[in-house]
PDB file with SEQRES, HELIX, SHEET and CRYST1 records, atoms N, CA, C and O in Angstrom:
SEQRES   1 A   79  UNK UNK UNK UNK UNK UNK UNK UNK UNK UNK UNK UNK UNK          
SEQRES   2 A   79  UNK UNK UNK UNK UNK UNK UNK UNK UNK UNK UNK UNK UNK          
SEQRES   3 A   79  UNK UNK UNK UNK UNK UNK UNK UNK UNK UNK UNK UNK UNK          
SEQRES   4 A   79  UNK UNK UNK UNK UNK UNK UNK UNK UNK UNK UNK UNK UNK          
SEQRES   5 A   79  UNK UNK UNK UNK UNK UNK UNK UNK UNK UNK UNK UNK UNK          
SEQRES   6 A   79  UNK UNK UNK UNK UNK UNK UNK UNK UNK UNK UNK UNK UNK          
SEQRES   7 A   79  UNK                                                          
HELIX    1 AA1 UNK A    3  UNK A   10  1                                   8    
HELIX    2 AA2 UNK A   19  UNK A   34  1                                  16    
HELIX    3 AA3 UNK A   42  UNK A   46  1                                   5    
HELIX    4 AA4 UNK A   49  UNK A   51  5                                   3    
CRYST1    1.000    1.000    1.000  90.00  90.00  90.00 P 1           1          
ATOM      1  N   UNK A   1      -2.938  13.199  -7.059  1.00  0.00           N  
ATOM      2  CA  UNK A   1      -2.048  12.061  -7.205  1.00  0.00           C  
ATOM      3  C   UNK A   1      -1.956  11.321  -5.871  1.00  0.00           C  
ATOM      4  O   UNK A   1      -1.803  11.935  -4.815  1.00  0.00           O  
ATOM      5  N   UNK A   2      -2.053   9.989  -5.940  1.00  0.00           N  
ATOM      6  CA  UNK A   2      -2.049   9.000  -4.814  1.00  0.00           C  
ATOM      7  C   UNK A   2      -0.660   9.135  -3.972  1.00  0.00           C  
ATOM      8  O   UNK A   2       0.385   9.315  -4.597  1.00  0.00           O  
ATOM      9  N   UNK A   3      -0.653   9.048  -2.520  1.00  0.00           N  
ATOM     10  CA  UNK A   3       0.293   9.127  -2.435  1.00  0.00           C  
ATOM     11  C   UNK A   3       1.836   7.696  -3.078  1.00  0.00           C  
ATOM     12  O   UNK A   3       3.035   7.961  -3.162  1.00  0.00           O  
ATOM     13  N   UNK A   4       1.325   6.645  -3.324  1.00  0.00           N  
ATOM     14  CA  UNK A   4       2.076   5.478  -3.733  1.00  0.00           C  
ATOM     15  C   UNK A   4       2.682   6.196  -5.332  1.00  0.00           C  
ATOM     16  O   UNK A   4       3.809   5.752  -5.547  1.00  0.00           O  
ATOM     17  N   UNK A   5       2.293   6.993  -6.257  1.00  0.00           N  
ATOM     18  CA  UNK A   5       2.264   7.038  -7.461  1.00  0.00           C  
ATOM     19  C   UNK A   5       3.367   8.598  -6.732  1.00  0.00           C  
ATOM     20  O   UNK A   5       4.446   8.729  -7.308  1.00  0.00           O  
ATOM     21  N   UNK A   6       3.137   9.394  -5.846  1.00  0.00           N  
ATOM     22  CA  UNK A   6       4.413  10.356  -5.556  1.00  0.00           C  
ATOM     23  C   UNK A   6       5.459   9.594  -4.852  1.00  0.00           C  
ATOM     24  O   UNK A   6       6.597   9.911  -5.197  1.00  0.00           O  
ATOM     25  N   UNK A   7       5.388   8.819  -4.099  1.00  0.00           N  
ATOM     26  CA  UNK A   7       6.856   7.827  -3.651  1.00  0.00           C  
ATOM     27  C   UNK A   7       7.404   7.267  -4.972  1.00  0.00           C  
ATOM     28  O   UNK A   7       8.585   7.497  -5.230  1.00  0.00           O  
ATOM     29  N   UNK A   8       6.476   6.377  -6.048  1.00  0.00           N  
ATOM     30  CA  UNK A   8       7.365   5.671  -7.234  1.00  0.00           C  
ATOM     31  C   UNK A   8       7.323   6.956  -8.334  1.00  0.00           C  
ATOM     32  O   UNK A   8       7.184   6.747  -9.539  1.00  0.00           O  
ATOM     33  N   UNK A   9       7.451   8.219  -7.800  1.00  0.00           N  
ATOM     34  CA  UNK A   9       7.893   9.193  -9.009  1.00  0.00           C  
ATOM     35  C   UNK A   9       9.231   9.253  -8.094  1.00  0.00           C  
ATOM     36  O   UNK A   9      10.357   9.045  -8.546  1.00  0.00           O  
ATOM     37  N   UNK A  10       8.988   9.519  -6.948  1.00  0.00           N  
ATOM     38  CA  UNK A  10      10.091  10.303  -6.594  1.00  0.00           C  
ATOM     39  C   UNK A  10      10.933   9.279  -6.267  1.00  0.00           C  
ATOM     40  O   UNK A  10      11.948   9.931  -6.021  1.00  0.00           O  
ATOM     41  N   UNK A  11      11.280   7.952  -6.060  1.00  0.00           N  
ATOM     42  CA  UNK A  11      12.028   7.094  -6.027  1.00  0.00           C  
ATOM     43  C   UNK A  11      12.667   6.748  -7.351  1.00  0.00           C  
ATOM     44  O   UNK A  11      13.786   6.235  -7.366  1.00  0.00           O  
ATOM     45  N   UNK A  12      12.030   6.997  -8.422  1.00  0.00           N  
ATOM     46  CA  UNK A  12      12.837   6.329  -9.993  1.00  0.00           C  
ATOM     47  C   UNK A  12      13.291   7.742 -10.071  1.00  0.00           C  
ATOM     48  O   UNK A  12      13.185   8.154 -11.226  1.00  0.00           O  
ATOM     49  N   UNK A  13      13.840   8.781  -9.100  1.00  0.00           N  
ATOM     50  CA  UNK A  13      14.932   9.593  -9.774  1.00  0.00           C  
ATOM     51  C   UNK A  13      15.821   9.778  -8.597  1.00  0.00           C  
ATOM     52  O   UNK A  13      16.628  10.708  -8.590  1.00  0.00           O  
ATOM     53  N   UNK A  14      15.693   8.698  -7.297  1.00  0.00           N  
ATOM     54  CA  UNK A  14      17.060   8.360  -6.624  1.00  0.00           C  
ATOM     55  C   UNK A  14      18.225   7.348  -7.267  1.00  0.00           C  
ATOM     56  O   UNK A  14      17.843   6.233  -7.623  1.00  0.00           O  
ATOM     57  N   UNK A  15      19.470   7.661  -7.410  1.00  0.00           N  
ATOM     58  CA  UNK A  15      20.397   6.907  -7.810  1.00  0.00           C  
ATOM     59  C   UNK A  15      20.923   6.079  -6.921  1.00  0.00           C  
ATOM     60  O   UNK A  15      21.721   6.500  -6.083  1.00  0.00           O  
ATOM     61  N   UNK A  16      20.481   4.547  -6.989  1.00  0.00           N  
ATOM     62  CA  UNK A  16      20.902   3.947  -5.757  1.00  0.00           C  
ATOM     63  C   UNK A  16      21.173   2.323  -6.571  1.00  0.00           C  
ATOM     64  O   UNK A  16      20.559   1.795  -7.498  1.00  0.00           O  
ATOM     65  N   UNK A  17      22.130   1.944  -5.919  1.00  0.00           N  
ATOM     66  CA  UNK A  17      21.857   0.529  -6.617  1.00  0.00           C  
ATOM     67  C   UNK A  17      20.791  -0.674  -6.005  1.00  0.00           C  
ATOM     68  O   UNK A  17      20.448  -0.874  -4.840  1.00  0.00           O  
ATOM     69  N   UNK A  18      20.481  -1.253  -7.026  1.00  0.00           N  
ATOM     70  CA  UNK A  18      19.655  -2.663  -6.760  1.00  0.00           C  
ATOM     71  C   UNK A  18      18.116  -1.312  -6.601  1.00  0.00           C  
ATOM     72  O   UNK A  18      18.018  -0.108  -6.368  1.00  0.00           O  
ATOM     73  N   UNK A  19      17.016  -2.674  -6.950  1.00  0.00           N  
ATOM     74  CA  UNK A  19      15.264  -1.901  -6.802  1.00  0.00           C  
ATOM     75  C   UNK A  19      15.184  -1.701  -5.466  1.00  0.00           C  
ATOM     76  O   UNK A  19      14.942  -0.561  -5.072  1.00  0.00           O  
ATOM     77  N   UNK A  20      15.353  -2.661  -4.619  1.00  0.00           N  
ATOM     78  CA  UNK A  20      14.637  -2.933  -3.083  1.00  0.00           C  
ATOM     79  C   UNK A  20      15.459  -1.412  -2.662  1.00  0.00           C  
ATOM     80  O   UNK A  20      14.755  -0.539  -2.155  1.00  0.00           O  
ATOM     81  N   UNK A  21      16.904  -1.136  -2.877  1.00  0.00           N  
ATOM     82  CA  UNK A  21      16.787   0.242  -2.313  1.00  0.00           C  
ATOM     83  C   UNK A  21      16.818   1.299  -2.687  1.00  0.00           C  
ATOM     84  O   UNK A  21      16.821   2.357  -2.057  1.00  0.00           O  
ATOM     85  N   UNK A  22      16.852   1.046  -4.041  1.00  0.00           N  
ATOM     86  CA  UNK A  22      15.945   2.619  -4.519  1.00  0.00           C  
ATOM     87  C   UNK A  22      14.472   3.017  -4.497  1.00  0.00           C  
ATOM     88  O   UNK A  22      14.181   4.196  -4.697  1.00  0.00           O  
ATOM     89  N   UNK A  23      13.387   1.976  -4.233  1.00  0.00           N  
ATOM     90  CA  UNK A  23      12.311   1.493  -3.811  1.00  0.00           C  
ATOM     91  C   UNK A  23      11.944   1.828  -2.576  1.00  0.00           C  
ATOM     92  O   UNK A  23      10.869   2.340  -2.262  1.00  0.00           O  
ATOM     93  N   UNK A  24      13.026   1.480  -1.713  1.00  0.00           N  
ATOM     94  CA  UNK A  24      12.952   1.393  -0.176  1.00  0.00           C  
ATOM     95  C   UNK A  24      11.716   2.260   0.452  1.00  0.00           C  
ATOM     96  O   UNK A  24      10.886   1.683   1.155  1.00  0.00           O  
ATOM     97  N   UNK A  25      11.592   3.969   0.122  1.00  0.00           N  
ATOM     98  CA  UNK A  25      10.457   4.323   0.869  1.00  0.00           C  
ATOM     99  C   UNK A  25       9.429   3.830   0.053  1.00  0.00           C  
ATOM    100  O   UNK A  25       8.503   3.539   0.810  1.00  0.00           O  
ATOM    101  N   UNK A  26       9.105   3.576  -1.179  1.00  0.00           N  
ATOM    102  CA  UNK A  26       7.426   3.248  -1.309  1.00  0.00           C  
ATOM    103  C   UNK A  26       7.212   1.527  -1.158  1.00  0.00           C  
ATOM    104  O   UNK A  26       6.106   0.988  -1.108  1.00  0.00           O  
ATOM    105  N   UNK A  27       8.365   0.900  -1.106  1.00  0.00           N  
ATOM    106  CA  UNK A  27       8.197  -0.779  -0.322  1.00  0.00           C  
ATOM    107  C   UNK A  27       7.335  -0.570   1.011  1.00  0.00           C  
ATOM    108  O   UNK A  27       6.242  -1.058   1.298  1.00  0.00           O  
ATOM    109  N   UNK A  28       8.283   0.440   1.858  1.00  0.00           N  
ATOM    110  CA  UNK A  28       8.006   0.143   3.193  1.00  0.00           C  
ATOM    111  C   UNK A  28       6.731   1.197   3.142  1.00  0.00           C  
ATOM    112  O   UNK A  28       7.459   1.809   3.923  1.00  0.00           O  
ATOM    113  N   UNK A  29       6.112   1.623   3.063  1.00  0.00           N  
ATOM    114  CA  UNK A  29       4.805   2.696   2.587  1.00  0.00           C  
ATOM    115  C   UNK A  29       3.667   1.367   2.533  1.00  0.00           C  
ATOM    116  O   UNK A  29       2.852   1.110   3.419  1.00  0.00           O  
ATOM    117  N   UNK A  30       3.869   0.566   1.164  1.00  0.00           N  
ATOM    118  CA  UNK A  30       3.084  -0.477   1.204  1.00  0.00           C  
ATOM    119  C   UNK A  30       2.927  -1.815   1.830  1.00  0.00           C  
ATOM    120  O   UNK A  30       1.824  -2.354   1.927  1.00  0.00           O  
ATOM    121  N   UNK A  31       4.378  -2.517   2.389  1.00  0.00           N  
ATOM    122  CA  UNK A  31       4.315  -3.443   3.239  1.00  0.00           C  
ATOM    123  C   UNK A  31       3.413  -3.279   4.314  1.00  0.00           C  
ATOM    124  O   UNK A  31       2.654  -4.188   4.650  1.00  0.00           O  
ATOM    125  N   UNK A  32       3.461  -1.692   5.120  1.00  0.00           N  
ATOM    126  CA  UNK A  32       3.262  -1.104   6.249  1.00  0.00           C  
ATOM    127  C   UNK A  32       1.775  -1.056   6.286  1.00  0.00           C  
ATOM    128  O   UNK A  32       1.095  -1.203   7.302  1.00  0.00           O  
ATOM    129  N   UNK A  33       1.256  -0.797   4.871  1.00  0.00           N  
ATOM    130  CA  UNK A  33      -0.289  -0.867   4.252  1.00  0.00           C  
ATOM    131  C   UNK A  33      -0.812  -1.995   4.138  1.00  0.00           C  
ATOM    132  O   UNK A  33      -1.899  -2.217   4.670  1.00  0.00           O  
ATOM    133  N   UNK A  34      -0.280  -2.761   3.560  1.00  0.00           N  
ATOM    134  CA  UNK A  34      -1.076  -4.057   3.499  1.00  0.00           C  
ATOM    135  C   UNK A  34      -0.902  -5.134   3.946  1.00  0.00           C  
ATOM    136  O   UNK A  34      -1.699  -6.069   3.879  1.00  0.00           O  
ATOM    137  N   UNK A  35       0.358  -5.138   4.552  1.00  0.00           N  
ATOM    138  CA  UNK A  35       1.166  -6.319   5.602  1.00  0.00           C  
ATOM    139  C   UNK A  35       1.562  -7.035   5.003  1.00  0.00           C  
ATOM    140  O   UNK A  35       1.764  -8.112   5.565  1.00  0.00           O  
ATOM    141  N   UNK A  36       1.950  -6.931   3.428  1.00  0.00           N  
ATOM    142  CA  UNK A  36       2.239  -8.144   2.503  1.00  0.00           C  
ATOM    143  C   UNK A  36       3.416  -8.568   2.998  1.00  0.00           C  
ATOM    144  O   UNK A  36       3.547  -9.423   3.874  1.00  0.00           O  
ATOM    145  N   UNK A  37       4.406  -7.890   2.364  1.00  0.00           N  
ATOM    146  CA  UNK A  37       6.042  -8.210   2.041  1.00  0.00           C  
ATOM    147  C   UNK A  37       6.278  -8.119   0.552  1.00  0.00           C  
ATOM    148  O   UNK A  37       6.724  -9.077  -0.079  1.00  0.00           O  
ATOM    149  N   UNK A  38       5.978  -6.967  -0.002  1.00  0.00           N  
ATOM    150  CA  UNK A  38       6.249  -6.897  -1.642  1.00  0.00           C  
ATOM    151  C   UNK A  38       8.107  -6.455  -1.906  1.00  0.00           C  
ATOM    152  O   UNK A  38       8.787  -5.614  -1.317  1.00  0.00           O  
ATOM    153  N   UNK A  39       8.358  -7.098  -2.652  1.00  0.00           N  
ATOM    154  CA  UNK A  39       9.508  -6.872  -2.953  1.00  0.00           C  
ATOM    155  C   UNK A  39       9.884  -6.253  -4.585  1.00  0.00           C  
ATOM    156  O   UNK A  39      11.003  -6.142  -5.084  1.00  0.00           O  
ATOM    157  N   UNK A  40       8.719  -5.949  -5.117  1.00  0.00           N  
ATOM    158  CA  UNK A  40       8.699  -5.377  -6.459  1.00  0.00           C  
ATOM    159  C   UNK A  40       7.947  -4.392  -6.631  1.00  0.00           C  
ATOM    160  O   UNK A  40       6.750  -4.491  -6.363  1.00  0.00           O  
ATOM    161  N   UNK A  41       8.605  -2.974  -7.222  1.00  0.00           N  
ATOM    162  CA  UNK A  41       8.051  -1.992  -7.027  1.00  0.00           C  
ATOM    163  C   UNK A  41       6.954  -1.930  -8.367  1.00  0.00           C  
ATOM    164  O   UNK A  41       5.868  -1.374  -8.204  1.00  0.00           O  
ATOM    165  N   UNK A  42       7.268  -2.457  -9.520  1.00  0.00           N  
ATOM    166  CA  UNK A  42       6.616  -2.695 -10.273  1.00  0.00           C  
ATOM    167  C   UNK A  42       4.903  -3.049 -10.072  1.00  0.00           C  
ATOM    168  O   UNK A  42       3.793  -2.784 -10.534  1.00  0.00           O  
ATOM    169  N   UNK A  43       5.523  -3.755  -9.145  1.00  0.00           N  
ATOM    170  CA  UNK A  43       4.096  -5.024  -8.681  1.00  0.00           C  
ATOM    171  C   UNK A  43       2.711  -4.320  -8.200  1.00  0.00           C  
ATOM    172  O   UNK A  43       1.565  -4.694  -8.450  1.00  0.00           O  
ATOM    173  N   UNK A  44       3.232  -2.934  -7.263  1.00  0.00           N  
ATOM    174  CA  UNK A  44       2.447  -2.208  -6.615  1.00  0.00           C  
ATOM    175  C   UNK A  44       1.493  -1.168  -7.477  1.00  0.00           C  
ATOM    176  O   UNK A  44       0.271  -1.060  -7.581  1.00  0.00           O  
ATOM    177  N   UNK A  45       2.751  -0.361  -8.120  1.00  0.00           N  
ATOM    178  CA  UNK A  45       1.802   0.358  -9.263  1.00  0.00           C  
ATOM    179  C   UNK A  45       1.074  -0.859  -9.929  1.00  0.00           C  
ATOM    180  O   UNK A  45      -0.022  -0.544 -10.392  1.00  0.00           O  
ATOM    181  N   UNK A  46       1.371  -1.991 -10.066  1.00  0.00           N  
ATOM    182  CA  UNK A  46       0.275  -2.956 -11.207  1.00  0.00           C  
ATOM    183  C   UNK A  46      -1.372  -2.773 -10.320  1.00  0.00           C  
ATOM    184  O   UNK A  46      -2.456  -2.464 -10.814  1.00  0.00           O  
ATOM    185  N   UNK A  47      -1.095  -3.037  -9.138  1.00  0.00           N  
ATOM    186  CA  UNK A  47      -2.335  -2.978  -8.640  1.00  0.00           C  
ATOM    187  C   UNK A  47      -3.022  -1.679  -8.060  1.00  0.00           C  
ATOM    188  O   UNK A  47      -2.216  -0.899  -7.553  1.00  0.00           O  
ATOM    189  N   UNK A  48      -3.853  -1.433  -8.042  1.00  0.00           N  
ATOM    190  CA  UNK A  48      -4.206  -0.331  -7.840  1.00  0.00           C  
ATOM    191  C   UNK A  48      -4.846   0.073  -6.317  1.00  0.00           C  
ATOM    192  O   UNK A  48      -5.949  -0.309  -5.926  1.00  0.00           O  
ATOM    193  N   UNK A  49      -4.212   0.653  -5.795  1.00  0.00           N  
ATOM    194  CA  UNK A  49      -4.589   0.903  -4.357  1.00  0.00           C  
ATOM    195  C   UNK A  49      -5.907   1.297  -4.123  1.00  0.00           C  
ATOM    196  O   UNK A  49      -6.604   0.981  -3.159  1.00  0.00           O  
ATOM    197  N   UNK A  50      -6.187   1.969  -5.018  1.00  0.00           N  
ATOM    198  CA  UNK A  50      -7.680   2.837  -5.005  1.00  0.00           C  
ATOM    199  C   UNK A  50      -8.625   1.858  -4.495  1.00  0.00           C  
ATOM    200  O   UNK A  50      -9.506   2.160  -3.690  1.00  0.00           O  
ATOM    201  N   UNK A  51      -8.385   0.257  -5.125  1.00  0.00           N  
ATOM    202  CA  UNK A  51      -8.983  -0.469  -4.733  1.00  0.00           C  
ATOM    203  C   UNK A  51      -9.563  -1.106  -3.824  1.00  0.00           C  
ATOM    204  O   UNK A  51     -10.434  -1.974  -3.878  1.00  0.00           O  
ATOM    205  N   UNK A  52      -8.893  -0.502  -2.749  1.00  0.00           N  
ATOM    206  CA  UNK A  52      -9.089  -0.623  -1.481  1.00  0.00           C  
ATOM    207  C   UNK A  52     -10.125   0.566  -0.667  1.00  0.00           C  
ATOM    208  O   UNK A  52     -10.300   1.708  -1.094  1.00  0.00           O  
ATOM    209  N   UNK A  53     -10.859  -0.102   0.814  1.00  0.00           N  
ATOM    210  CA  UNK A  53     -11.818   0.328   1.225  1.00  0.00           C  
ATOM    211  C   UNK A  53     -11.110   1.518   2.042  1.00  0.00           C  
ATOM    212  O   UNK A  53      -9.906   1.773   1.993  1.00  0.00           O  
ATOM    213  N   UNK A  54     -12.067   2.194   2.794  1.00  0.00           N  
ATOM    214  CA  UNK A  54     -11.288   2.887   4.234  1.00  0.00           C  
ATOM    215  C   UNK A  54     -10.515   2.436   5.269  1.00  0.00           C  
ATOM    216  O   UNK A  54     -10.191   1.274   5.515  1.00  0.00           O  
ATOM    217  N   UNK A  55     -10.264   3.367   5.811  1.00  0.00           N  
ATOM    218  CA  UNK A  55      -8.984   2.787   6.934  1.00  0.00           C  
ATOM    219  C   UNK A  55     -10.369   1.951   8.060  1.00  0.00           C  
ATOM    220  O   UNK A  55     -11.577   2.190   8.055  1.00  0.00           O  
ATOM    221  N   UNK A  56      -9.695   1.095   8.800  1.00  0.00           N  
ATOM    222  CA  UNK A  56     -10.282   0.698   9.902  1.00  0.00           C  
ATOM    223  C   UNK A  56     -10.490   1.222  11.035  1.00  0.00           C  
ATOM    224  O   UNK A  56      -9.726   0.757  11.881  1.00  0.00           O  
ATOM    225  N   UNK A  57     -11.105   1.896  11.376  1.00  0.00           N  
ATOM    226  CA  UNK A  57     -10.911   2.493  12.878  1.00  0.00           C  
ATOM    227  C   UNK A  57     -10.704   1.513  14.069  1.00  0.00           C  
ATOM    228  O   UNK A  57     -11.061   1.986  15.148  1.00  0.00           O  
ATOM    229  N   UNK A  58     -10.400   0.742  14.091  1.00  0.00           N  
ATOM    230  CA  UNK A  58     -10.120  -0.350  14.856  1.00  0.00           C  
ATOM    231  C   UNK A  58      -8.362  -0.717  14.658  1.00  0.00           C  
ATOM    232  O   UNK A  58      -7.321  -0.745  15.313  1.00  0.00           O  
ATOM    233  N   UNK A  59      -8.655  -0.854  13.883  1.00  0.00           N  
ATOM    234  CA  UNK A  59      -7.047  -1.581  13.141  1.00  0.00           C  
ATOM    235  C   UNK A  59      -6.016  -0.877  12.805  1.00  0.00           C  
ATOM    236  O   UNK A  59      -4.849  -1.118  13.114  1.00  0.00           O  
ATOM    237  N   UNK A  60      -6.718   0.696  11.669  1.00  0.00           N  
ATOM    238  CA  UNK A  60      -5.832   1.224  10.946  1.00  0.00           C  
ATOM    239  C   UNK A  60      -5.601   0.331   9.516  1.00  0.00           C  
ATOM    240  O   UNK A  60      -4.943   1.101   8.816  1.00  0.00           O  
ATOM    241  N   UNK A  61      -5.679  -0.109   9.244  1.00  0.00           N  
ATOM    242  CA  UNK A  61      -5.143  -0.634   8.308  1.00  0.00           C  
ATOM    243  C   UNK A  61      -6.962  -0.606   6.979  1.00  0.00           C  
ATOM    244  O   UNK A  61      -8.098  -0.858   7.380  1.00  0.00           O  
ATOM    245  N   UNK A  62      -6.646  -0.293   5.760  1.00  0.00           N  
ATOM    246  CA  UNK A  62      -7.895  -0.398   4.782  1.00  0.00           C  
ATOM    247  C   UNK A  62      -8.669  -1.927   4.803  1.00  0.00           C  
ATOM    248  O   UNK A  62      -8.236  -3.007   5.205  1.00  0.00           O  
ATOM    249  N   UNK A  63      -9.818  -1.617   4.282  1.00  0.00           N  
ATOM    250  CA  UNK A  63     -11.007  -2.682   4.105  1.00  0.00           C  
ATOM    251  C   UNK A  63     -10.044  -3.743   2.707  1.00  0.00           C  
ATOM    252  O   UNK A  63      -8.855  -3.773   2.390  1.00  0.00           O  
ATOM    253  N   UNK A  64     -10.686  -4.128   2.436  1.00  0.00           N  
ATOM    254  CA  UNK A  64     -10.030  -4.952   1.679  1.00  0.00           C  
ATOM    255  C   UNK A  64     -10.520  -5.101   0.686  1.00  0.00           C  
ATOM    256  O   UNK A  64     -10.451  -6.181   0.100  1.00  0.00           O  
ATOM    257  N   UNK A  65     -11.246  -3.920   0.142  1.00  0.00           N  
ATOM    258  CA  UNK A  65     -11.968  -3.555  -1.109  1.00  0.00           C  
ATOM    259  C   UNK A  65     -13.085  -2.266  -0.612  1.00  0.00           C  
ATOM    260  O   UNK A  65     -13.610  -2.150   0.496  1.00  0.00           O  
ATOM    261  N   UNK A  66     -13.227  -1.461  -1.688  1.00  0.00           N  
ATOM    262  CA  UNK A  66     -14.208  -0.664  -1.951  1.00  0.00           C  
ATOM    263  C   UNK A  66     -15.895  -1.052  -0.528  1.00  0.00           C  
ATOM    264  O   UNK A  66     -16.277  -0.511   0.510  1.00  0.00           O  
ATOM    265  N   UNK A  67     -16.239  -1.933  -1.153  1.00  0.00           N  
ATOM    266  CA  UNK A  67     -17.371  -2.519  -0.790  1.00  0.00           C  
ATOM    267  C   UNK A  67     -17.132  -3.127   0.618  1.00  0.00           C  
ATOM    268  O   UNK A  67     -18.060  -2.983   1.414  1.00  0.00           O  
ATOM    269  N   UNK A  68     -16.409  -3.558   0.895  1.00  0.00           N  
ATOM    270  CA  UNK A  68     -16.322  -4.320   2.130  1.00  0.00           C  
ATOM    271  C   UNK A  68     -16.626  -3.778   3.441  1.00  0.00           C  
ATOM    272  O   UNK A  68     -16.315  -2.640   3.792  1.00  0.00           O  
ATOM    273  N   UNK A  69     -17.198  -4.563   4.100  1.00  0.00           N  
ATOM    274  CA  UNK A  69     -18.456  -3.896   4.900  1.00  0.00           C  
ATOM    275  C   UNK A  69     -17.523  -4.608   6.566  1.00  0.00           C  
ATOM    276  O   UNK A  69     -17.585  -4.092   7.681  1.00  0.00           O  
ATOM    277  N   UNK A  70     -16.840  -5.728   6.226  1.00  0.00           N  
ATOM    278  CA  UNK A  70     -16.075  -6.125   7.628  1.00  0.00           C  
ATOM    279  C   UNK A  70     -14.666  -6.273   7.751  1.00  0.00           C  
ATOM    280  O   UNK A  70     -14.233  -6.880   6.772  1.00  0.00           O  
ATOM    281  N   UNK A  71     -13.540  -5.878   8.779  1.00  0.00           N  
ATOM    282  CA  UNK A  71     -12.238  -5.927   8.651  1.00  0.00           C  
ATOM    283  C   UNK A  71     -11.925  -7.311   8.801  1.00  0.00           C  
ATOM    284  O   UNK A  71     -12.348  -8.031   9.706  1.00  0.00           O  
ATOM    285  N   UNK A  72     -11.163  -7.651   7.873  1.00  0.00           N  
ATOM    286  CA  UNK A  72     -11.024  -9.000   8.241  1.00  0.00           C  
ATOM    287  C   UNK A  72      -9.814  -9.399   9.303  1.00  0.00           C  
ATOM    288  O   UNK A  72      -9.539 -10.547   9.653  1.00  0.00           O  
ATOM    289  N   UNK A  73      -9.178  -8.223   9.720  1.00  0.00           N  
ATOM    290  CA  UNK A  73      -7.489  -8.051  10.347  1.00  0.00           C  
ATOM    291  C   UNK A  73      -8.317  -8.217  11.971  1.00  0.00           C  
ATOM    292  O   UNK A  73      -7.791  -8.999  12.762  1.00  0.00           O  
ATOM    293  N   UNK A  74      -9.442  -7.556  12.358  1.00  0.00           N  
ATOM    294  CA  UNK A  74     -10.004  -7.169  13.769  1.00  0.00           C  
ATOM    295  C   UNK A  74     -11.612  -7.942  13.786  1.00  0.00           C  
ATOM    296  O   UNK A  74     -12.109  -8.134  14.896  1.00  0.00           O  
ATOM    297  N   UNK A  75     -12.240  -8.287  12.782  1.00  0.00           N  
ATOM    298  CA  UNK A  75     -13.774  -8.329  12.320  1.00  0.00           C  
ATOM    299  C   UNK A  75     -14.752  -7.094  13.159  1.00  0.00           C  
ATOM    300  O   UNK A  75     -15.823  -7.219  13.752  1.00  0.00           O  
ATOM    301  N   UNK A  76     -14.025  -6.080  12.962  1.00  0.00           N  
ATOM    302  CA  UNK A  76     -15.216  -5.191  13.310  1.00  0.00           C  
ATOM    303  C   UNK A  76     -15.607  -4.572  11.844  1.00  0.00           C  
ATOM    304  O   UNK A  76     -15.024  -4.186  10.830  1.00  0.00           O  
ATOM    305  N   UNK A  77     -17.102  -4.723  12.399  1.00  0.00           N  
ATOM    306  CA  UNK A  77     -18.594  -4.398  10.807  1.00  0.00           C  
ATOM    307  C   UNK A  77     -18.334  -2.780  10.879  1.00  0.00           C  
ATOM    308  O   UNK A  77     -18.432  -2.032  11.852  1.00  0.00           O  
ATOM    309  N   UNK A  78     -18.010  -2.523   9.671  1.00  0.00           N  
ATOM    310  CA  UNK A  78     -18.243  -1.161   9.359  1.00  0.00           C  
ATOM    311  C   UNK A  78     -20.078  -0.591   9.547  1.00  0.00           C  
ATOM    312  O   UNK A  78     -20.817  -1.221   8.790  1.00  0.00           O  
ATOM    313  N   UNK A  79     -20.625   0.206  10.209  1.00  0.00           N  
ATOM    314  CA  UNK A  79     -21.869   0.732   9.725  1.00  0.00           C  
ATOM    315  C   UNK A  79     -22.338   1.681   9.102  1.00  0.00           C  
ATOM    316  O   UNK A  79     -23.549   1.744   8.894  1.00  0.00           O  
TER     317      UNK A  79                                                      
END                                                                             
């Protein structure tokens, strides 16, 4: 199991009011990941992380797909 899919298990059985903070650790998990600013926890499980390449050794941060061969955050070429 991904880790995003164990934060939104284990977050829909904190009792907290409003999403953003019962959400709060797998928001900040993925903001921190992809630099968006998602504010819907929904939104994240919709997309699928898997989708994404390796981390950057430069950056830290994933490719921006499977296939992707350059970071676009640093442009260093994966080889």
């Amino acid at each position: 199991m991904k880790k995003t899919s164990k934060l939104y298990a284990k977050d829909f059985k904190i009792l907290r009011e409003g999403r953003q903070e019962r959400f709060k650790e797998l928001l900040d998990y993925y903001n921190d990941l992809t630099s968006f600013g998602e504010t819907e926890p929904n939104a994240i499980m919709h997309h699928a992380i898997a989708m994404f390449g390796p981390d950057c050794e430069n950056y830290g941060k994933p490719y921006k797909t499977s296939k992707a061969k350059l970071c676009v955050a640093c442009g260093k070429k994966e080889t």
